[in-house]
ChimeraX commands (.cxc) that place a marker at each C-alpha (Angstrom):
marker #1 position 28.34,-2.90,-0.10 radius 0.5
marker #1 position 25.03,-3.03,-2.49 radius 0.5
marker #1 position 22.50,-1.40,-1.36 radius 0.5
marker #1 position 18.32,-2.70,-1.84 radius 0.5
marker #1 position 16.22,0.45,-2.38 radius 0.5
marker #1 position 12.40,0.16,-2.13 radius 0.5
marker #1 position 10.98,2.31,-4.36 radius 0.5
marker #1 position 7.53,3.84,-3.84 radius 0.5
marker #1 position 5.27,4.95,-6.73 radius 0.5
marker #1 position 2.28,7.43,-7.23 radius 0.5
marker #1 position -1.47,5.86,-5.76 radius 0.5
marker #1 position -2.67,6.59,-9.45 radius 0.5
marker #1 position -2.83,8.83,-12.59 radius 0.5
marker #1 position -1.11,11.47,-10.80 radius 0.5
marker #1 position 1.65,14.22,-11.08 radius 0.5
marker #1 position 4.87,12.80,-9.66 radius 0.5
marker #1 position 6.00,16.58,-8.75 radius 0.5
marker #1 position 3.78,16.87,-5.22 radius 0.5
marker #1 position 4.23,13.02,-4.28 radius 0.5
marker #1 position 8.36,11.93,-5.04 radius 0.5
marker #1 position 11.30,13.62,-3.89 radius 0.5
marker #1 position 13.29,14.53,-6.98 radius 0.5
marker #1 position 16.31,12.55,-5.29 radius 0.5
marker #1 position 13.92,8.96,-5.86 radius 0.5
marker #1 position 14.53,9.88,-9.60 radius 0.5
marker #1 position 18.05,10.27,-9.30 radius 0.5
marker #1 position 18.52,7.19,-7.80 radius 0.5
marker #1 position 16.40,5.26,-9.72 radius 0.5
marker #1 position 18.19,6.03,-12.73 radius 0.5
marker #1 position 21.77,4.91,-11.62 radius 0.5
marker #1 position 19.92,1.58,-10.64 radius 0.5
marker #1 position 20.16,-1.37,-13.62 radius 0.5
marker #1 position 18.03,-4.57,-11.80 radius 0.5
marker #1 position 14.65,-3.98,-10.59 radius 0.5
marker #1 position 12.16,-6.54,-8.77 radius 0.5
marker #1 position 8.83,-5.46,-9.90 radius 0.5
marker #1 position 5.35,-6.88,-9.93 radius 0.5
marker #1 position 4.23,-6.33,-13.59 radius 0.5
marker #1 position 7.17,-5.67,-16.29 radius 0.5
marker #1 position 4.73,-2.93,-18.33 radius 0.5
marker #1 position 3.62,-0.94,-15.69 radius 0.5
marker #1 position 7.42,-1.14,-14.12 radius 0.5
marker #1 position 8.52,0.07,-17.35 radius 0.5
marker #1 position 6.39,2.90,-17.62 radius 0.5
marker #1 position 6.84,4.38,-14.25 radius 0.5
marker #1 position 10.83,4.31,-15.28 radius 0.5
marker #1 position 9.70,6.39,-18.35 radius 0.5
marker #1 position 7.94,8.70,-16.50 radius 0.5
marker #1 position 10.50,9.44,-13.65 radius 0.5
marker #1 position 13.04,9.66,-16.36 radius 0.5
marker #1 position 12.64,9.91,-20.01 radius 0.5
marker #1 position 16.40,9.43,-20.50 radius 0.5
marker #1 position 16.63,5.58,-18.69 radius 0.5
marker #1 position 17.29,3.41,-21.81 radius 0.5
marker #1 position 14.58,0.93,-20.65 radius 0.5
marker #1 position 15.80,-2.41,-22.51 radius 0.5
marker #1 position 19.28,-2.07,-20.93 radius 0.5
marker #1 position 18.00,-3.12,-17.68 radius 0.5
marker #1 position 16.94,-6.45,-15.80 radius 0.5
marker #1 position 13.29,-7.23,-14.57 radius 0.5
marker #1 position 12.63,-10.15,-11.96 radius 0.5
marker #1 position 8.53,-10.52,-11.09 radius 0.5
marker #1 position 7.43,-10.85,-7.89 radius 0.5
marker #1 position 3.99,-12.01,-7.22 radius 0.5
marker #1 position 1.58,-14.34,-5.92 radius 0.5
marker #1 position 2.86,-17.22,-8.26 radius 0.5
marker #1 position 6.65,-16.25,-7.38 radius 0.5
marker #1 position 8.13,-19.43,-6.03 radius 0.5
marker #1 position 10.50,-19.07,-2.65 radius 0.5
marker #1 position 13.56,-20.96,-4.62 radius 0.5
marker #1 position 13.27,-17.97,-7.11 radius 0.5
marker #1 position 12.74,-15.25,-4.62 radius 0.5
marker #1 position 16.39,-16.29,-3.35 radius 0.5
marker #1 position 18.03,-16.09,-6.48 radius 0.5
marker #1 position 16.68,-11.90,-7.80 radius 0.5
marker #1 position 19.43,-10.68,-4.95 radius 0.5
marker #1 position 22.17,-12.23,-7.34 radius 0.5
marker #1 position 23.70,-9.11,-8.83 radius 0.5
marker #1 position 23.69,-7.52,-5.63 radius 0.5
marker #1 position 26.72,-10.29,-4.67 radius 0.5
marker #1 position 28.44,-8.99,-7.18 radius 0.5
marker #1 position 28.05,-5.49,-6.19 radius 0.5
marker #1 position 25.42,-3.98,-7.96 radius 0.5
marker #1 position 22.66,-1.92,-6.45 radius 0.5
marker #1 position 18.91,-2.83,-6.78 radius 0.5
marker #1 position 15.69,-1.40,-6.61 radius 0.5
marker #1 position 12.07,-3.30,-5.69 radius 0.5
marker #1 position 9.51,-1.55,-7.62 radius 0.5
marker #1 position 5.81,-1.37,-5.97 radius 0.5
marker #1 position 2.57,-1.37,-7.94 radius 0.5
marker #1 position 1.08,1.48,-6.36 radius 0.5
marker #1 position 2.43,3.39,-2.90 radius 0.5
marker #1 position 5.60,1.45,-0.77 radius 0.5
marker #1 position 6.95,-1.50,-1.32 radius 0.5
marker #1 position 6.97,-4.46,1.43 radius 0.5
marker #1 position 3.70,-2.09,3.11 radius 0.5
marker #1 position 0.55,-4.20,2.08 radius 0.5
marker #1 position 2.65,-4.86,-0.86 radius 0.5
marker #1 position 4.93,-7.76,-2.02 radius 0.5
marker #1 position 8.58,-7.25,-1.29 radius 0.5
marker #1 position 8.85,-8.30,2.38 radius 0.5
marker #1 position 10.22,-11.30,1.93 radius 0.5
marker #1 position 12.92,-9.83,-0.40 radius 0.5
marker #1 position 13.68,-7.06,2.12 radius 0.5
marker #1 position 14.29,-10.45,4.68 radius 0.5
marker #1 position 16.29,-11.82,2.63 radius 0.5
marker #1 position 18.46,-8.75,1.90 radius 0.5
marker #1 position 18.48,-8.09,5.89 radius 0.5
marker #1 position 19.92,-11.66,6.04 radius 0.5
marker #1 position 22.94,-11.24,4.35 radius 0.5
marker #1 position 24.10,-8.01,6.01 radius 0.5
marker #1 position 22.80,-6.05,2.40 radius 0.5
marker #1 position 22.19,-2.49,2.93 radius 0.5
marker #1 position 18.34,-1.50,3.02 radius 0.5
marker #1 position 16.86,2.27,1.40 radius 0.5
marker #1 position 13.72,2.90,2.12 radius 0.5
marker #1 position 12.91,6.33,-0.25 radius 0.5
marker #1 position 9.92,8.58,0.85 radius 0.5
marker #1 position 7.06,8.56,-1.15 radius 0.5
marker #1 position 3.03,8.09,-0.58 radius 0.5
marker #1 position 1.00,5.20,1.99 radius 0.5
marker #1 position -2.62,5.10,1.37 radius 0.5
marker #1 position -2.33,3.34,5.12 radius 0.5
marker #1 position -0.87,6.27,6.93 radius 0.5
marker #1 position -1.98,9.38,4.87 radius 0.5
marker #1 position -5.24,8.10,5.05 radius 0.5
marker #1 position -4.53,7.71,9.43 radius 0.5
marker #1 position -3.67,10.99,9.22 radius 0.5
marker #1 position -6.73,12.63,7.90 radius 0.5
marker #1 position -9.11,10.55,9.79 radius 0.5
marker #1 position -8.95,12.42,13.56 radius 0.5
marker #1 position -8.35,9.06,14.63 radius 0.5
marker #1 position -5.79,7.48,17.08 radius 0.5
marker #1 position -2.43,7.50,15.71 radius 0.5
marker #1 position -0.22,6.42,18.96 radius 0.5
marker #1 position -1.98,2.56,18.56 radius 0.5
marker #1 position -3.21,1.31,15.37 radius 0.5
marker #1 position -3.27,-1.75,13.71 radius 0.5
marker #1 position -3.62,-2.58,9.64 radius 0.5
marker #1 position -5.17,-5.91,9.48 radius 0.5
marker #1 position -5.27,-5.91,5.60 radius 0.5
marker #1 position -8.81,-7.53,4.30 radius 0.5
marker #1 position -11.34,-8.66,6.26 radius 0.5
marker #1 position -12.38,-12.23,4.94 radius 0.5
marker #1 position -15.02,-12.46,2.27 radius 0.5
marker #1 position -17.86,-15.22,3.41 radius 0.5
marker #1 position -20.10,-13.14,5.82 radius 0.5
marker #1 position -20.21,-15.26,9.31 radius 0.5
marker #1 position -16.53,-14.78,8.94 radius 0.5
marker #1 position -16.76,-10.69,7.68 radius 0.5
marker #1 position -19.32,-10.36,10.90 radius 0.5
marker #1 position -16.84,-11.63,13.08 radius 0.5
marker #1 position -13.99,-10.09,11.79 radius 0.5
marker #1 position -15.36,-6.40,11.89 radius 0.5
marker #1 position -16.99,-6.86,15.53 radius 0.5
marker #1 position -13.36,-8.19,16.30 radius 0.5
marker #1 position -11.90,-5.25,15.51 radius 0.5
marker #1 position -14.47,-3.00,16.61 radius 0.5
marker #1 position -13.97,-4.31,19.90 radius 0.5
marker #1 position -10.03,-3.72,20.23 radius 0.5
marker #1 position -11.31,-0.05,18.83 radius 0.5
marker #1 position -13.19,0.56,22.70 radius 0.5
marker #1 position -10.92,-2.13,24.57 radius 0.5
marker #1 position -7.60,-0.85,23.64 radius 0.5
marker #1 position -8.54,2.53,22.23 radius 0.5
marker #1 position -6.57,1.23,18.80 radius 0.5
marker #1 position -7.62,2.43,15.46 radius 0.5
marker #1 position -8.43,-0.22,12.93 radius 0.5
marker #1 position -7.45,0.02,9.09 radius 0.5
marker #1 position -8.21,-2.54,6.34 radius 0.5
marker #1 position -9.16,-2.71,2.79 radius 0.5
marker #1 position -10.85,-4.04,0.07 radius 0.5
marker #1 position -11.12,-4.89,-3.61 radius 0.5
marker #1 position -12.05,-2.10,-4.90 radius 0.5
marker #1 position -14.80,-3.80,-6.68 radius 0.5
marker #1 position -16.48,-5.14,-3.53 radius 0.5
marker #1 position -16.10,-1.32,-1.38 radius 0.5
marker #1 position -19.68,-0.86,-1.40 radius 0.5
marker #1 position -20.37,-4.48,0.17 radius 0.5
marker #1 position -18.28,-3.71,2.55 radius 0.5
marker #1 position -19.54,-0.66,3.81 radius 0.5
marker #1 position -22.74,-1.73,3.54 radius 0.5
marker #1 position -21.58,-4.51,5.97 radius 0.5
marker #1 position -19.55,-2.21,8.30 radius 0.5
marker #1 position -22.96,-0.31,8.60 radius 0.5
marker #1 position -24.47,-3.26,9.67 radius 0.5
marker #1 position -21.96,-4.40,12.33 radius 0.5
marker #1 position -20.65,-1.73,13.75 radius 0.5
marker #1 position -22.32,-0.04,16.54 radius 0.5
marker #1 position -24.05,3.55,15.74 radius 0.5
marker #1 position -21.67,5.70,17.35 radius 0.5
marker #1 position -18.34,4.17,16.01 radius 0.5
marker #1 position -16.92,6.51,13.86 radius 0.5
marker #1 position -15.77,5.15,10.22 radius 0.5
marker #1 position -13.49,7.36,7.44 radius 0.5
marker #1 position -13.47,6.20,4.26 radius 0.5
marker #1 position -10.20,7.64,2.29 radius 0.5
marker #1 position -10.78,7.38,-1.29 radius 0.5
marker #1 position -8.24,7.80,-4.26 radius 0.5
marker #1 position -6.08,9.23,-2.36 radius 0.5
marker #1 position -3.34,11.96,-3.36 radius 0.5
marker #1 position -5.08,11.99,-6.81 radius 0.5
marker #1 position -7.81,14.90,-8.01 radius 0.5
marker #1 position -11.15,13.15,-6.65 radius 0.5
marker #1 position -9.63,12.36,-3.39 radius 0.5
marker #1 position -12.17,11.87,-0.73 radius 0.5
marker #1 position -11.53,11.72,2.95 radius 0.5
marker #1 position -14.43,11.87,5.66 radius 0.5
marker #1 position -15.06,11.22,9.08 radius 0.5
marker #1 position -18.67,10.50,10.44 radius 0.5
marker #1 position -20.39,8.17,12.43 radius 0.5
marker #1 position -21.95,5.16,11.31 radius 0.5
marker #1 position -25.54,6.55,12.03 radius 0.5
marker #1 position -24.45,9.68,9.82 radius 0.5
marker #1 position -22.97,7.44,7.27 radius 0.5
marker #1 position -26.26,5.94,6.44 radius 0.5
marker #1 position -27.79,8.64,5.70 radius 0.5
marker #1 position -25.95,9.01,2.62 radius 0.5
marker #1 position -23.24,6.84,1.06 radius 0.5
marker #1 position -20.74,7.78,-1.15 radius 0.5
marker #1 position -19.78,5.68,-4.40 radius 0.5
marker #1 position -16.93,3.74,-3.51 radius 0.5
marker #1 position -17.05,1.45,-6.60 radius 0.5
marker #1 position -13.93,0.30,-8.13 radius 0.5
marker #1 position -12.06,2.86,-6.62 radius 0.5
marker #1 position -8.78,2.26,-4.21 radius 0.5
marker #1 position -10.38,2.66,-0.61 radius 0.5
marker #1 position -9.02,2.73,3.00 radius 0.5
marker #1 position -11.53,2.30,5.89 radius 0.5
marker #1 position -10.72,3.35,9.48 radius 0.5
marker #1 position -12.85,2.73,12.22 radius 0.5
marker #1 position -12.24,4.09,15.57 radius 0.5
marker #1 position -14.62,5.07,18.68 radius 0.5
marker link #1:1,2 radius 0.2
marker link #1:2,3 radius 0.2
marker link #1:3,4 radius 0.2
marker link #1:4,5 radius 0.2
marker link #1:5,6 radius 0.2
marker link #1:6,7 radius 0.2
marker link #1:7,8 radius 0.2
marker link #1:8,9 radius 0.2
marker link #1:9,10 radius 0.2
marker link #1:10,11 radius 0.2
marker link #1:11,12 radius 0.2
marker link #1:12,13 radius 0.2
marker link #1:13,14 radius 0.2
marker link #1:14,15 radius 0.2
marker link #1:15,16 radius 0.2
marker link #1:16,17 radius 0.2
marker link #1:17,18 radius 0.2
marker link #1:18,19 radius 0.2
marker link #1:19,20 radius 0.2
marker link #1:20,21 radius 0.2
marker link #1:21,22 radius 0.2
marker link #1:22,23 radius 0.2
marker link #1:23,24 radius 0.2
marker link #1:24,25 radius 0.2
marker link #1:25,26 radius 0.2
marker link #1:26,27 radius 0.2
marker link #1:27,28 radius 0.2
marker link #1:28,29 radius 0.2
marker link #1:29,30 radius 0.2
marker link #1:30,31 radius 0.2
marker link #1:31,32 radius 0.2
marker link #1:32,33 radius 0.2
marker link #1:33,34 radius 0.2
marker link #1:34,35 radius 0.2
marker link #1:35,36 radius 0.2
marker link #1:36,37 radius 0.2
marker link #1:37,38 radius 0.2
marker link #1:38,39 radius 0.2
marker link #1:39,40 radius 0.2
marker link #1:40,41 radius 0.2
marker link #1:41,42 radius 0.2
marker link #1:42,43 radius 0.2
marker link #1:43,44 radius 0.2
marker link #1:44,45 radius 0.2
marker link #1:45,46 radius 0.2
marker link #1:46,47 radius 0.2
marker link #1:47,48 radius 0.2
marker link #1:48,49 radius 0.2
marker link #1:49,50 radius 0.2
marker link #1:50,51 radius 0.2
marker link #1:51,52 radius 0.2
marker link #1:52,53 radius 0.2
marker link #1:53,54 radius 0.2
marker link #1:54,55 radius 0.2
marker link #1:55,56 radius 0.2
marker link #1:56,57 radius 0.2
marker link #1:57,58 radius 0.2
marker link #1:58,59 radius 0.2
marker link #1:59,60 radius 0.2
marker link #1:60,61 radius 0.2
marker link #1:61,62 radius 0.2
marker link #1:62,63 radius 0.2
marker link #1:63,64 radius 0.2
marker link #1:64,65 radius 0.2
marker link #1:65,66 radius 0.2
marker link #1:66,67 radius 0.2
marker link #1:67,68 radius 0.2
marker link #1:68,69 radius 0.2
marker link #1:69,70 radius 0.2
marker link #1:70,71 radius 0.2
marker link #1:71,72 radius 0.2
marker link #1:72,73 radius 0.2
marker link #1:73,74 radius 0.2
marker link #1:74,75 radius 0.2
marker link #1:75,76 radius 0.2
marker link #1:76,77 radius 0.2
marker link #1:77,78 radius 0.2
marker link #1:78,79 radius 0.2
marker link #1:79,80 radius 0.2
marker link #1:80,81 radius 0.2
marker link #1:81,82 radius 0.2
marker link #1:82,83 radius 0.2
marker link #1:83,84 radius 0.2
marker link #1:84,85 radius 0.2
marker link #1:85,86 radius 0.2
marker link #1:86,87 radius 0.2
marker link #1:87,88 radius 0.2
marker link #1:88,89 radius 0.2
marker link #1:89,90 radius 0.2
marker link #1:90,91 radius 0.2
marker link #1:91,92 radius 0.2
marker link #1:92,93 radius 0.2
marker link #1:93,94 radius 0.2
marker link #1:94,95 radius 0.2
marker link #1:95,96 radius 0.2
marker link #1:96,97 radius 0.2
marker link #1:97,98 radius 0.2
marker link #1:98,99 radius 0.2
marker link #1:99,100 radius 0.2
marker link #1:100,101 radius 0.2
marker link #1:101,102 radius 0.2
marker link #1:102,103 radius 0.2
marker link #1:103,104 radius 0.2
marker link #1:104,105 radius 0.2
marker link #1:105,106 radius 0.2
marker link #1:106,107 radius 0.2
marker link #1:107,108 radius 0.2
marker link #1:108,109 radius 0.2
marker link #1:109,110 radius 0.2
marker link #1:110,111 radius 0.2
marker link #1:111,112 radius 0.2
marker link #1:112,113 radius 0.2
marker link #1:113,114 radius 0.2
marker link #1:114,115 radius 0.2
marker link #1:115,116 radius 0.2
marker link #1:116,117 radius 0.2
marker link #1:117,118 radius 0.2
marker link #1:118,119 radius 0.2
marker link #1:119,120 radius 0.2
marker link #1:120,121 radius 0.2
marker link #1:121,122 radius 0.2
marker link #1:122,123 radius 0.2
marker link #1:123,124 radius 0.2
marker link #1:124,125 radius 0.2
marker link #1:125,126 radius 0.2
marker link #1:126,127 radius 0.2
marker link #1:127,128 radius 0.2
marker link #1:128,129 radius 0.2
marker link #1:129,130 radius 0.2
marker link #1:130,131 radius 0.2
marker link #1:131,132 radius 0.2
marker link #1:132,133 radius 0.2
marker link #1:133,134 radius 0.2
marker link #1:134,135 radius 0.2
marker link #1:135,136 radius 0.2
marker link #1:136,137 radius 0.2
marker link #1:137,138 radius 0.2
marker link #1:138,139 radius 0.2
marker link #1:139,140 radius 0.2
marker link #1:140,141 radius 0.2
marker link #1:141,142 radius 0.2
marker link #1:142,143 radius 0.2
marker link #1:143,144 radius 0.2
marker link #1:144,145 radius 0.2
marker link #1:145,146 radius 0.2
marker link #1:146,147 radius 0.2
marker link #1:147,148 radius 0.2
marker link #1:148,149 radius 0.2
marker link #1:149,150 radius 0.2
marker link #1:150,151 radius 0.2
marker link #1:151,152 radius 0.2
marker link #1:152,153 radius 0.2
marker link #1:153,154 radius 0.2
marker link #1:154,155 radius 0.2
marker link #1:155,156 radius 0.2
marker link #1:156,157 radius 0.2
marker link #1:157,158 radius 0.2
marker link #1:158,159 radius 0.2
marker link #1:159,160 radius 0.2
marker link #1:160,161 radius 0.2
marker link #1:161,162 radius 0.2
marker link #1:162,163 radius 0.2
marker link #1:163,164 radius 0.2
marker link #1:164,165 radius 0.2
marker link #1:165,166 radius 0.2
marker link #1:166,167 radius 0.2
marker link #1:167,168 radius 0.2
marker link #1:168,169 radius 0.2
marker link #1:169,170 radius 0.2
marker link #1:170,171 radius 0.2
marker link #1:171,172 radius 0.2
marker link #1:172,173 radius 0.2
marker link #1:173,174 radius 0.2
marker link #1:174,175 radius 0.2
marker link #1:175,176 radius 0.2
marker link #1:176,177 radius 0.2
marker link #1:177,178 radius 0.2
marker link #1:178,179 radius 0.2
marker link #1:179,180 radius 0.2
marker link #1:180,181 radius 0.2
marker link #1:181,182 radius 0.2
marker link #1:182,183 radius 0.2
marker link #1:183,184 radius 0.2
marker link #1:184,185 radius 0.2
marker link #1:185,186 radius 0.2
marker link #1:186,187 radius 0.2
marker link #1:187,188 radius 0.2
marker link #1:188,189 radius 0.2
marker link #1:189,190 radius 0.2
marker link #1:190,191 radius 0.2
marker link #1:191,192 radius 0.2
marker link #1:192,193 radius 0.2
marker link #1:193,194 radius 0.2
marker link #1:194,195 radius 0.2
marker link #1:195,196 radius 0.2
marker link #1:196,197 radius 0.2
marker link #1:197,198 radius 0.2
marker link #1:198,199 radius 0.2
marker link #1:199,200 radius 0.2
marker link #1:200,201 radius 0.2
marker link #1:201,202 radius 0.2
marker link #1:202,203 radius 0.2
marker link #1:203,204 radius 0.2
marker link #1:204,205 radius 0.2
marker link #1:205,206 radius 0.2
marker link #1:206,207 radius 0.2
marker link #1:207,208 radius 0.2
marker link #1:208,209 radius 0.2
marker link #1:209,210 radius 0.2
marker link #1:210,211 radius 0.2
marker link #1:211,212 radius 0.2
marker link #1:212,213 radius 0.2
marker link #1:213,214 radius 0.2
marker link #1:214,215 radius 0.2
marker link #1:215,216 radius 0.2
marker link #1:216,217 radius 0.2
marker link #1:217,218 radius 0.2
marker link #1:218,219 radius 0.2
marker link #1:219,220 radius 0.2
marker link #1:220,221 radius 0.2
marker link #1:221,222 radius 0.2
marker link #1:222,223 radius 0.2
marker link #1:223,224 radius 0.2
marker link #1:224,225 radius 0.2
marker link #1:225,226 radius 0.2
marker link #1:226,227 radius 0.2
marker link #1:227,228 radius 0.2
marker link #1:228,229 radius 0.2
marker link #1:229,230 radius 0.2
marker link #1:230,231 radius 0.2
marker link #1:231,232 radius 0.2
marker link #1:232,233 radius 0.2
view
């Protein structure tokens, strides 16, 4: 039976060593189709795990945003045939605030075998740093972008933080992190505590826990740089 694997890659400019098991590299190479986001960057992460992998001798489908369903249903071809495949994410794990779910779905559909490999999630590496709840939390993704609806959105889940005790993740465009911690800061209520995780795994990796009255005191620069925010009572 083929088997899918879902592939994780590094969360930046980054050593592979301390992040992949040295088995992801051995199975990436045996693999001939990949689903990937971007061709280039696919490409180069193949390099990189293995200089050896003749690159044009394999098969790229994309998977994005403009992907259509009708082509979706048709990358999982050569696995009828037998071959294994591998779904390449962007940054961190596929299918985990990533495309590739719906490709996983299908594969679970037709009795395919599914490989998840270990490598790094912002999401959960940045739970576990944070002191916060990690029994009950939720990812929510991004908050929405016109401010009535941000407001409501953050008090939303500020509430479920003291109602159910649930820690709350979500993220931004890393262009727009400082607007939304400004807004956090201005919503949430001044004992709530907030961690911002901040290119994580790589060499300026920044992960802190304070209140939002400490916060305010002094904000760090969050600009254009891959963020997680946490809140949590």
């Amino acid at each position: 039976m083929a088997t899918l694997y879902l592939i994780p890659t590094s969360l930046g400019e980054s050593s592979f060593d301390g992040i992949l098991p040295a088995k992801n590299a051995q199975i990436v190479t045996d693999l001939k189709y990949f689903i990937v986001e971007d061709v280039r960057t696919a490409r180069r992460f193949l390099k990189k795990t293995n200089p050896a992998i003749e690159i044009d001798s394999l098969t790229f489908f994309i998977l994005n945003q403009h992907t259509s369903a009708e082509e979706m249903s048709g990358f999982l071809r050569p696995m009828f045939g037998g071959n294994d495949m591998g779904v390449l994410s962007e940054a961190g794990c596929p299918a985990i605030a990533d495309p590739g779910a719906d490709v996983v779905s299908i594969a679970q559909n037709h009795n395919f075998k599914v490989v998840p490999l270990v490598g790094p999630s912002s999401i959960l590496l940045s739970l576990m740093a944070s002191g916060f709840n990690g029994q009950s939390f939720a990812f929510v993704g991004y908050l929405p972008i016109q401010p009535d609806e941000r407001t409501k959105a953050l008090k939303k889940l500020e509430g479920r933080v003291y109602s159910e005790s649930q820690t709350q993740i979500f993220i931004e465009t890393p262009y727009r992190n400082m607007k939304m911690l400004e807004d956090i800061l201005k919503v949430c209520q001044l004992t709530t505590r907030l961690c911002i995780a901040v290119d994580i795994t790589l060499e300026t990796e920044f992960i802190k826990t304070k209140t939002i009255k400490d916060w305010k005191s002094q904000l760090p620069d969050l600009n254009k740089r891959p963020c997680i925010f946490l809140i949590y009572k």
